[in-house]
C-alpha positions in Angstrom: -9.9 20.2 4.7 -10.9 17.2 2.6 -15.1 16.6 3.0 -14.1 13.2 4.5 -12.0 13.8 6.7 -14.2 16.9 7.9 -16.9 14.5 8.0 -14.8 12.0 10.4 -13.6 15.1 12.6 -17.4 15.9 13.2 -18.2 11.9 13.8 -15.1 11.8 16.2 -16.8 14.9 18.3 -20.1 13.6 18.2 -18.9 10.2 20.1 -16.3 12.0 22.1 -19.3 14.4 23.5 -21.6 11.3 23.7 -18.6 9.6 25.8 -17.9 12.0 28.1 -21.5 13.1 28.8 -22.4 9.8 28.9 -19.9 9.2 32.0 -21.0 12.5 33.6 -25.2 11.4 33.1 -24.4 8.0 34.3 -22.7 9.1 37.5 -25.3 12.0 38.3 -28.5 10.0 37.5 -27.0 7.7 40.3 -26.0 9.3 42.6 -29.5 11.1 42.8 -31.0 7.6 42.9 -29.0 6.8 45.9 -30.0 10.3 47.7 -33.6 9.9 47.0 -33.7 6.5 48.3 -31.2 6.3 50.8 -32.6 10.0 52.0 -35.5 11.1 50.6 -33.6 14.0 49.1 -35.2 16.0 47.3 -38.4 14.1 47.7 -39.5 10.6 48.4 -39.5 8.1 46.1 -42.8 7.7 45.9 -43.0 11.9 44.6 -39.5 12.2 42.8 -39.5 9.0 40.7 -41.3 10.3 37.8 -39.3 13.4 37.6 -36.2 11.1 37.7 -37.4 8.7 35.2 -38.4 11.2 33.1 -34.6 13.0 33.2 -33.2 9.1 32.5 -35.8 9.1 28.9 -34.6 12.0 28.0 -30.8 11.4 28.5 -31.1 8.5 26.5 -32.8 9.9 23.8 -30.0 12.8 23.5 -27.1 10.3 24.0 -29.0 8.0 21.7 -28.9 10.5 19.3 -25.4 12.1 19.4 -23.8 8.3 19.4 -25.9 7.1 16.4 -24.9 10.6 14.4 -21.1 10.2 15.5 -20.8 6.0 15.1 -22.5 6.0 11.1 -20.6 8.9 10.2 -17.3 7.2 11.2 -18.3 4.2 10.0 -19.3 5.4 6.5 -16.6 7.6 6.6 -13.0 6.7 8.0 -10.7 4.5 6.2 -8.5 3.5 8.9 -11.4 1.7 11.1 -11.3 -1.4 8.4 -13.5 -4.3 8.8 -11.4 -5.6 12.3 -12.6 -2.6 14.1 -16.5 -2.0 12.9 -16.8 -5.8 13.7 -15.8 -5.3 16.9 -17.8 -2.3 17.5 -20.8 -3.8 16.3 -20.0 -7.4 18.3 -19.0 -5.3 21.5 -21.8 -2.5 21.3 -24.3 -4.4 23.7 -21.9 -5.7 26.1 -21.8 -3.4 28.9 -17.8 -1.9 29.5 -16.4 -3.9 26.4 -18.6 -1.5 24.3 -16.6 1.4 26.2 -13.9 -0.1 25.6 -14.5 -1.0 21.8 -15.8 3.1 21.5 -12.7 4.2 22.7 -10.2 2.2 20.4 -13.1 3.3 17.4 -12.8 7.4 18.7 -8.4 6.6 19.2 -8.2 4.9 15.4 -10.1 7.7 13.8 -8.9 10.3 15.7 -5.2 9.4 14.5 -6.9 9.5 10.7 -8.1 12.9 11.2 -4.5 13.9 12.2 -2.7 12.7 9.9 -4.9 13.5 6.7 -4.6 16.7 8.3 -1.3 17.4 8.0 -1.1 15.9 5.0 -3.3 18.0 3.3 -1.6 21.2 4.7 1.9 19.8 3.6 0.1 19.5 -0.2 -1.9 22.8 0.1 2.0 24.2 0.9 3.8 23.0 -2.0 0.9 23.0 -4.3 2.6 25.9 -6.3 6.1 23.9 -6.8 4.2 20.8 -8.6 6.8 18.5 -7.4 5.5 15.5 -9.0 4.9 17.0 -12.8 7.5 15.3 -14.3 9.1 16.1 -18.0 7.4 12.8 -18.9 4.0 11.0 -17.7 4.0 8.0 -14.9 3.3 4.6 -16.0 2.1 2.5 -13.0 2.8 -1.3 -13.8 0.5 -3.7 -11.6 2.1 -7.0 -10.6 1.1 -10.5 -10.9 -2.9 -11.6 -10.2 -4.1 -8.0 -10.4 -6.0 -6.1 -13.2 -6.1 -2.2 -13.2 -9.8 -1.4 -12.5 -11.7 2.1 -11.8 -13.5 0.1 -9.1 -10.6 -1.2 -6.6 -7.0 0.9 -7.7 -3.5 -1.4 -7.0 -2.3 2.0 -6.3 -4.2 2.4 -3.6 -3.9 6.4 -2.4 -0.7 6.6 -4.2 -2.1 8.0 -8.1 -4.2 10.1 -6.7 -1.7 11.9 -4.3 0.9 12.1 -7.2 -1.7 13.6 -9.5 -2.3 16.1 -6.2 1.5 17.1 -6.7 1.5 17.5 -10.8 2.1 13.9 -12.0 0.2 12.7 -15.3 -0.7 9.2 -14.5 -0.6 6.2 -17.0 -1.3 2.2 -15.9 -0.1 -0.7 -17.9 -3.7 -2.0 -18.3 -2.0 -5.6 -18.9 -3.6 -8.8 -18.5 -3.5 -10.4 -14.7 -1.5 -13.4 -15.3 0.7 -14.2 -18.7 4.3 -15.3 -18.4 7.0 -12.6 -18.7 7.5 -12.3 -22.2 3.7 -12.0 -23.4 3.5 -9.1 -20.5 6.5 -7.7 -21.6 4.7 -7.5 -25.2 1.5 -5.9 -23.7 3.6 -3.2 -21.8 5.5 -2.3 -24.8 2.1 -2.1 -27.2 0.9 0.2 -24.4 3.8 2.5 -24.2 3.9 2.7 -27.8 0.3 3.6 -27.5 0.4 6.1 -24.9 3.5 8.1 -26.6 1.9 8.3 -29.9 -1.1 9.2 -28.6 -0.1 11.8 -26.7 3.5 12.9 -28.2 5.3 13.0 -24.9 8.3 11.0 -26.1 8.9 8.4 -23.5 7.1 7.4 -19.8 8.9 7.2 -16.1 7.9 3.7 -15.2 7.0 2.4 -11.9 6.3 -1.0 -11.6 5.6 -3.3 -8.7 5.9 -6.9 -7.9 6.5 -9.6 -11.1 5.8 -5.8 -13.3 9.6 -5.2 -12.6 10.1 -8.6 -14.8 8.1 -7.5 -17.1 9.4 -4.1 -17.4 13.3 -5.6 -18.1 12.0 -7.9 -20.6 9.7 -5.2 -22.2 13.3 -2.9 -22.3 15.3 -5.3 -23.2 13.5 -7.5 -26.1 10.4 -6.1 -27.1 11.2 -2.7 -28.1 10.5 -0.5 -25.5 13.7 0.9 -25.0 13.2 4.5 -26.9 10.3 5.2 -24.6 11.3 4.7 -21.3 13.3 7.3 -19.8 13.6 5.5 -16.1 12.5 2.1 -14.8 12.1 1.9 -10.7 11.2 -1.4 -9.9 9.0 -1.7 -6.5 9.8 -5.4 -4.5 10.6 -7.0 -7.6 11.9 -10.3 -6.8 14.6 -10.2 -9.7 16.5 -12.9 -8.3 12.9 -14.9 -7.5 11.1 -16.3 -4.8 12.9 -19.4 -3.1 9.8 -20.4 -1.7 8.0 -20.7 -4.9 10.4 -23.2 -5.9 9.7 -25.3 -2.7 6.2 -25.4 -3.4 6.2 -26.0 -6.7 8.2 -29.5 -6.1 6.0 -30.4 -3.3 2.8 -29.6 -4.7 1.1 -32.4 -6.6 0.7 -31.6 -10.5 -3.0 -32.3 -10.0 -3.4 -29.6 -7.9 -1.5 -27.4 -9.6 -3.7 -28.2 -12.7 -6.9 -27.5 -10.7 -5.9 -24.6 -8.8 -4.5 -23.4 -12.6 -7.5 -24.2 -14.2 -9.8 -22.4 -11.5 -7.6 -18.8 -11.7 -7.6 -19.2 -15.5 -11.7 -19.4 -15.8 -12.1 -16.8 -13.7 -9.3 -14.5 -15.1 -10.9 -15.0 -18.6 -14.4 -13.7 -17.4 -12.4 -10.7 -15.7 -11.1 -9.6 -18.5 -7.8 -11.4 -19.4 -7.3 -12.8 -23.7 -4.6 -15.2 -22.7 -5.0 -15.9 -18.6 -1.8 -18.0 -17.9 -1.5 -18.7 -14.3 1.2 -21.9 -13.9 3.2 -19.8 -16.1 3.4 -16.5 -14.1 4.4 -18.7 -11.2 7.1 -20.4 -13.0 8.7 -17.1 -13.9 8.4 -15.7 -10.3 10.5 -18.7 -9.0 14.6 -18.6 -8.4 14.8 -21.2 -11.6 12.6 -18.7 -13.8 14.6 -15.8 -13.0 17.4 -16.8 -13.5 17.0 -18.1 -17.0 14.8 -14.6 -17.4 18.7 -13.0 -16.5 20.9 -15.2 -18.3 18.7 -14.3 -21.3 18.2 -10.5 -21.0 21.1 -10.1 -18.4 20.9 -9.2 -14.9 22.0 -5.4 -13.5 25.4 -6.5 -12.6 27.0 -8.0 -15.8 25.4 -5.2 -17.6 27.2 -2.8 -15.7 30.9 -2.6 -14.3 30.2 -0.5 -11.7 31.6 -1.2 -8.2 28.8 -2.4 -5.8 28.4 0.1 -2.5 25.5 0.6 0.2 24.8 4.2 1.9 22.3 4.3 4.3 20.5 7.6 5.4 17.3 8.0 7.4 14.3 8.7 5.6 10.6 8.8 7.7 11.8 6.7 10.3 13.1 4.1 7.7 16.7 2.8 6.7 17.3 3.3 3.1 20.5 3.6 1.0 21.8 2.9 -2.7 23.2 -0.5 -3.8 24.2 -1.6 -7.6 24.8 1.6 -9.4 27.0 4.3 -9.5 29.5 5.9 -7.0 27.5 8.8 -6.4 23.9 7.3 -6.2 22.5 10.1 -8.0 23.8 10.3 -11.5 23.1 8.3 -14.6 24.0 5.1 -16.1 27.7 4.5 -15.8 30.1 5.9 -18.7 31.3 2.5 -18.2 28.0 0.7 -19.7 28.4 -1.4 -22.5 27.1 -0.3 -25.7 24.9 -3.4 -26.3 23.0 -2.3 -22.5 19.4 -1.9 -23.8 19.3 -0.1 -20.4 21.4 2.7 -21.2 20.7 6.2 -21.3 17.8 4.4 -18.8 17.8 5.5 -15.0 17.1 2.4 -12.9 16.7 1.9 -9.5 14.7 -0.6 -7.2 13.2 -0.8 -3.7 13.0 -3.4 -1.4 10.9 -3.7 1.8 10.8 -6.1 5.5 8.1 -7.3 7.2 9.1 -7.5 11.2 6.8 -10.3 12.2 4.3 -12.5 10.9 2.2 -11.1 12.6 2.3 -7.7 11.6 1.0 -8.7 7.6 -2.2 -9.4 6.6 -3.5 -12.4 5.4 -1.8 -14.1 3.5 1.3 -12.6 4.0 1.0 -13.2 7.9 1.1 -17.0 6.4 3.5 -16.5 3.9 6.2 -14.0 5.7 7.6 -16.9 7.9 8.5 -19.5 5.1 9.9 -16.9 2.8 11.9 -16.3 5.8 13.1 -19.8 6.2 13.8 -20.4 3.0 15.3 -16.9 2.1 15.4 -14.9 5.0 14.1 -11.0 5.9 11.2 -10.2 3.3 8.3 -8.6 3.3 6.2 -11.4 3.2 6.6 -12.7 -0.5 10.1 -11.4 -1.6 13.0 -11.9 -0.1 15.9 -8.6 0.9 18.8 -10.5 -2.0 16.0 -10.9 -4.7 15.4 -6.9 -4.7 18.3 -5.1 -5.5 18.7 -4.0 -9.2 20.1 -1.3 -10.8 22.2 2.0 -10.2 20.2 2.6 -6.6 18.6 0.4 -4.0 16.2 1.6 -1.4 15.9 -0.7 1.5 13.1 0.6 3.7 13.7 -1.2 7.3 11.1 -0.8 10.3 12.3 1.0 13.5 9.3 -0.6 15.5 7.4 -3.9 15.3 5.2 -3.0 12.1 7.0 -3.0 9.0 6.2 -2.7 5.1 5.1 -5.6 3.4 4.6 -6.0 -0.1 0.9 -4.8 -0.1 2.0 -2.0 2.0 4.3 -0.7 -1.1 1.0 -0.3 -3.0 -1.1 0.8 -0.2 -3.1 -1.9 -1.3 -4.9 -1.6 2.4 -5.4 2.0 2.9 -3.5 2.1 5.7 -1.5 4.3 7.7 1.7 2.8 9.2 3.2 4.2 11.8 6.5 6.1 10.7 6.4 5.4 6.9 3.8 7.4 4.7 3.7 5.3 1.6 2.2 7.7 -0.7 5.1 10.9 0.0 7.3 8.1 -0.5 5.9 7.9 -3.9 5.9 11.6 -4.0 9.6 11.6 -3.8 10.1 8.9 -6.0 8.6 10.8 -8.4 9.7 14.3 -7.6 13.6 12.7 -7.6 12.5 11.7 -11.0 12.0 15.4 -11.6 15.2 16.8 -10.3 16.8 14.3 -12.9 14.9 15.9 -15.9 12.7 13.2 -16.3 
């Protein structure tokens, strides 16, 4: 078992003993109050009161020290607690019944942790041998728009580090944060380029989330980075772009665009980024930017001929299916592609994600998810479902329940664990999919 997770299953014990013992001291402590003073049993007050206030120290010292063990070695420990639930513990913890109450939704939330990490790790340790990940060629995560790939906070999330688990090689587009389309398409290629001839393994399968999609197409399709991609799956791209942006854009006033440009600009610099461009990544992400982004480098459907189809299947308790691509979902380009596609001889496919309510996002896409929804209907909280599809397969992962997949959730930029859809073994069979191709 994983040393963390070990260390949350002892912390989980520790306050489970402490509650349980702490209800059975409680009740016995007063209930031989009440006989001594209601019946002098087993000895007057006046004779049995220091043995009895002696046996009340020394509980709380003992269920002192088994809840301060268990409580810090959750807190330093779990994931899945977040910041919402330690502040609640800690605001809660001297309020007599709300602190039982706020100890039993800490021991629940990190109890489920410890379950599901469990079987997680048994389902690696099981397929360990098969490697399902290790791919003919490495991974090349691409980070979307207002991001930078650091060592300290990974966009990935959990995601690298399970792939690597099942036999990936990893790669990240180390691009800059904001830069319009075509200077990020630049950067990617340079960095492709870089990685194959610096480690001779031909081409890369890329993943790439968010505005990276864009930037992937653009890379393919003008830059020269064709030869060295052997598949493209974008990840809540919005390839058709974001209605909303558009909206807020016109009503905006320039000034505070400028400001708000200038700000993100200054501080992208000092982070890192040559060329920070914010009012320019924007631009692109709207409906007018991508659609002059297709007309130039040509959108999936008037590269290819193919007839349009949807199959849905159930995958962990999500609806997915194939859209824009081939009649079998699983094969290749079409023999039908034209021979000026730069995507041929390129497998493409996309995913696309919903949020179920407002509510069920984190900030800001709990503020976001309902005017993305006026203005372009189900998305998960950014992107809308039409902007997503692109290429020869669409996955369209639906919530069952209330919670849904927003687009954070499709990088695990929270750490959490949703109910009914494991983000990172949806990677994992991205990937290993990827394998089964002879990629």
């Amino acid at each position: 078992m994983n040393p963390r997770i070990a260390a949350c299953r002892f912390g989980v014990i520790m306050l489970t003993i402490f509650w349980w013992t702490c209800l059975a001291a409680t009740l016995l402590l007063g209930a031989s109050l009440f006989t001594i003073l209601a019946a002098g049993w087993p000895a007057p007050w006046a004779d049995a009161w220091p043995t009895w206030a002696a046996s009340v120290a020394v509980t709380v010292i003992i269920e002192s020290l088994v809840f301060w063990i268990g409580i810090i070695t959750v807190y330093v420990t779990s994931v899945q607690l977040g910041l919402k639930i330690r502040v609640i513990g800690i605001l809660c913890g001297w309020i007599p019944v709300a602190n039982l109450i706020a100890l039993h939704l800490i021991i629940r939330t990190v109890g489920d942790e410890v379950r599901f990490e469990s079987a997680k790790d048994r389902l690696d340790r099981s397929r360990a041998a098969q490697r399902i990940c290790a791919t003919r060629y490495p991974v090349l995560l691409v980070h979307g728009v207002f991001f930078r790939d650091t060592k300290v906070l990974n966009y990935w999330g959990r995601v690298p580090a399970e792939l690597q688990r099942n036999g990936a090689v990893i790669y990240y587009g180390e691009h800059q944060s904001a830069a319009s389309v075509p200077d990020s398409a630049r950067e990617l290629t340079e960095r492709i380029r870089s990685i194959v001839e610096t480690t001779g393994c031909g081409k890369v399968n890329v993943i790439a989330h968010s505005k990276g999609g864009l930037d992937m197409r653009c890379a393919i399709a003008r830059c020269g980075a064709a030869p060295y991609v052997a598949s493209l799956t974008t990840i809540n791209t919005p390839h058709r772009g974001c209605g909303f942006a558009d909206y807020l854009l016109e009503k905006i006033p320039l000034a505070a665009q400028k400001q708000v440009e200038s700000a993100y600009n200054a501080a992208a610099a000092r982070l890192g980024d040559t060329q920070p461009d914010f009012m320019t990544a924007v631009h692109d992400l709207t409906q007018a930017g991508c659609a002059r982004l297709n007309a130039e480098i040509g959108d999936w459907n008037e590269l290819n001929c193919a007839a349009n189809h949807a199959v849905g299947v159930a995958v962990g308790g999500m609806a997915t299916g194939t859209a824009n691509g081939t009649s079998n979902g699983t094969s290749g380009n079409t023999a039908g592609v034209a021979a000026a596609d730069p995507f041929a001889g390129i497998v493409c496919q996309s995913v696309g994600s919903k949020l179920a309510h407002a509510t069920t996002g984190k900030f800001p896409l709990n503020f976001t998810y309902p005017l993305v929804k006026w203005f372009d209907g189900p998305n998960d909280g950014l992107v809308s479902q039409p902007s997503f599809p692109w290429g020869e397969r669409f996955i369209w992962l639906e919530p069952n329940g209330t919670r849904g997949i927003s687009h954070a959730d499709m990088i695990d930029l929270d750490r959490e664990n949703i109910p009914g859809f494991d983000v990172r073994e949806f990677y994992v069979q991205i990937v290993a999919g990827l394998k089964q191709r002879g990629l």
